[in-house]
N, C-alpha and C positions, 0 to 999 in steps of 0.2 A: 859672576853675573847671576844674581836673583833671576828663574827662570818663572812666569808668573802663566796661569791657567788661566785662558780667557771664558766668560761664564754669559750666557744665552743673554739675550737683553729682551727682557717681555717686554710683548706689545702695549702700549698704553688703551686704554680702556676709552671707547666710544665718548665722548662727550655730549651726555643728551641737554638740547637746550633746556630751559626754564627762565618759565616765566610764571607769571599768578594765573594765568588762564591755565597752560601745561599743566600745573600742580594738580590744578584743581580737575582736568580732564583724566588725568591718570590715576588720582583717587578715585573717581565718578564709576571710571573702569575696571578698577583693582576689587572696588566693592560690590559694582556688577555679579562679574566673574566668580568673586566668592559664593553671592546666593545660588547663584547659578550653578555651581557645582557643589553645593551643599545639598539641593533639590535632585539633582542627578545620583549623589549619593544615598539618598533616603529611595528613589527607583531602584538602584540597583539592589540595595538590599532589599528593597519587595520582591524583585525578582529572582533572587538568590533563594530566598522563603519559598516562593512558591516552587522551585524545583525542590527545592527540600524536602518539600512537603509530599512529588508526588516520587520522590525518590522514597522517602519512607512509607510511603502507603502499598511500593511491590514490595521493601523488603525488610519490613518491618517485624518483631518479632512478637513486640507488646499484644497482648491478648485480644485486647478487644480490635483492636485495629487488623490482626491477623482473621479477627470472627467474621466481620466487616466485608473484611477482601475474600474470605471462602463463602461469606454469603452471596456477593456479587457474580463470583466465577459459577455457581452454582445456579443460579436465577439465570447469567448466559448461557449455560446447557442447557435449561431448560425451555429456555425463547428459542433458541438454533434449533433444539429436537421438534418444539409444537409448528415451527416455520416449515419445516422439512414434513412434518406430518398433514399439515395443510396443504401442503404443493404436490403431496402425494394423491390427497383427499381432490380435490379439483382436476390434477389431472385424472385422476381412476373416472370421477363423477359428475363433474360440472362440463369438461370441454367435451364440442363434439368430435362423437369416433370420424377417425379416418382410415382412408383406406392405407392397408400396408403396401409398399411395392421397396422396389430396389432404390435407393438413396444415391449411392456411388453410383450406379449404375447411368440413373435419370441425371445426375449434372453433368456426366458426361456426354450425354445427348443432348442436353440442352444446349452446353457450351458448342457444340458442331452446328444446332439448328440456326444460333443466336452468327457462329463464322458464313454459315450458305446463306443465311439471309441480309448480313453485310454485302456479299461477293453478289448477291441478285441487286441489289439497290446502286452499286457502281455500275451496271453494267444497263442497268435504265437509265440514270443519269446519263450516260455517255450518250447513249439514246433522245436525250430531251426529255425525258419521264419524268413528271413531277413527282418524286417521292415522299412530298409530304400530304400526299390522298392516299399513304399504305398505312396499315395498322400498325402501331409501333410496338416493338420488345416489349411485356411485361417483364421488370425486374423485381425481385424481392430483395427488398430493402435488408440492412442487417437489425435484426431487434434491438430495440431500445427500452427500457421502462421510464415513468415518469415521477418523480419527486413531488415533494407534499404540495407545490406551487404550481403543477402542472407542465414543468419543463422536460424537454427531454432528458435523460442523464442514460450512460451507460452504465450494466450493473457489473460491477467490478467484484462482487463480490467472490473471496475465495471457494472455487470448488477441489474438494481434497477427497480420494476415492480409498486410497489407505495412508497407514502413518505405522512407526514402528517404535522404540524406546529398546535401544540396546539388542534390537532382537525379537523386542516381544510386542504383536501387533497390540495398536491401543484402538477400540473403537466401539462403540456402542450399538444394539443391536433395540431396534423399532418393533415397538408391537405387531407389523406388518412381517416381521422375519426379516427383515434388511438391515444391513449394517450400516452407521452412518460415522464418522471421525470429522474432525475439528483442530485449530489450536488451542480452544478452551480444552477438549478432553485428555488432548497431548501434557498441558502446564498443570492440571488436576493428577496427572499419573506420575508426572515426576515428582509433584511435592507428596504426593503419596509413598516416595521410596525412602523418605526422610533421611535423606543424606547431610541434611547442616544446610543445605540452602536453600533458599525460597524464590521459588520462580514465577515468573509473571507473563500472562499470556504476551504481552505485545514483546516482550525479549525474545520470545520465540518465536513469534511471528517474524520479528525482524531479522533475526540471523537466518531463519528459511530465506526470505527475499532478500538478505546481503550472500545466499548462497547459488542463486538464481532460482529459487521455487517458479513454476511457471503454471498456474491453477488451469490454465487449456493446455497443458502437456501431460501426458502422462509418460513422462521419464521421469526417474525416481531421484531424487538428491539428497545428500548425507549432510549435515554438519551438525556443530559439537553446540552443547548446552550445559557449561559446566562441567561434570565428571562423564556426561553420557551422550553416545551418538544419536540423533533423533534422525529418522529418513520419512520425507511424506513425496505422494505420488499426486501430480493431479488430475482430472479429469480430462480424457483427450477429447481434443477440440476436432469438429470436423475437417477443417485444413490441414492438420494432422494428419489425419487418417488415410485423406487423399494424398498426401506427399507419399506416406509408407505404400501403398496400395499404387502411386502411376509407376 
């Protein structure tokens, strides 16, 4: 007895109707669909271009494109240094003086003024006291700056008190005798050590804050940039100060 292999039996294939309208509806659709993704493909390759393009402009080695990019880094040290030099010049000579007193000290007494004069205002209410014929809390708002349009914005901008590269502090010193640092001066010192690579401020800037940089902290954080460890510190924030200090 011939023993025989029995073999899968494929399923038969959909039967799509047709007719002259179908035909013509599913051409109508087919050639649709082509310009349509012909026009998608010509996007995408713009878009491809333009990262290209600004992938080759951090790391690019071509001369003039290289002159280009140390001309730009160069011009932002030198807007950051005259911004820092002006904010010095205003506060030295434009704002008025104030009187110095104790800081930490005063929010701490405000904050108890601001709880006894809660605890006074329940205990008139209880009373029948209209307490909205008392003088109310002055609060101090938190500063804001305004944008070219007159809106409020907060200024986010990074404050950074030291920076280091391997070891060795990077920072630049002001005609006033103060030191100031930056990520522009940080991405100018490394491609200063000519190691084979070329570095771009904002790569630096972004592994700082994919390492938690925190520009109102002053705890100092490490991470790597190529062959070398970068550590920057930032400016401690008054809430800070008061957390280490209650």
């Amino acid at each position: 007895m011939t023993e025989t292999t029995s073999q899968p039996i494929e399923p038969e294939a959909a039967q799509q109707p047709s007719n002259a309208f179908i035909d013509g509806a599913v051409q109508f659709y087919n050639a649709t669909v082509t310009e349509h993704n012909e026009l998608t493909a010509k996007f995408r390759a713009l878009r491809n271009a333009d990262a290209t393009v600004t992938e080759l402009y951090d790391t690019s080695d071509d001369e003039k494109v290289a002159q280009i990019r140390k001309f730009v880094e160069e011009q932002q040290a030198a807007i950051n240094e005259a911004i820092e030099t002006a904010r010095s010049y205003i506060q030295t000579n434009l704002l008025p003086s104030t009187e110095s007193f104790d800081q930490e000290a005063a929010k701490t007494r405000q904050a108890e003024l601001a709880e006894q004069a809660k605890a006074a205002t329940s205990l008139l209410q209880v009373q029948g006291y209209d307490v909205s014929t008392l003088p109310e809390l002055d609060k101090l708002r938190k500063s804001r700056s305004t944008n070219s349009n007159g809106s409020d914005t907060k200024n986010t901008r990074p404050r950074m008190v030291a920076a280091w590269v391997d070891g060795t502090p990077v920072n630049k010193t002001k005609d006033d005798g103060t030191t100031v640092t930056n990520f522009t001066l940080i991405t100018q010192y490394l491609n200063s050590l000519n190691d084979g690579t070329k570095y771009d401020m904002a790569t630096v800037k972004s592994h700082a804050e994919t390492n938690g940089f925190d520009p109102n902290s002053n705890t100092p954080i490490e991470f790597a940039v190529g062959k070398h460890v970068v550590k920057v510190q930032g400016k401690q924030s008054t809430t800070e100060a008061a957390q280490q200090t209650a």
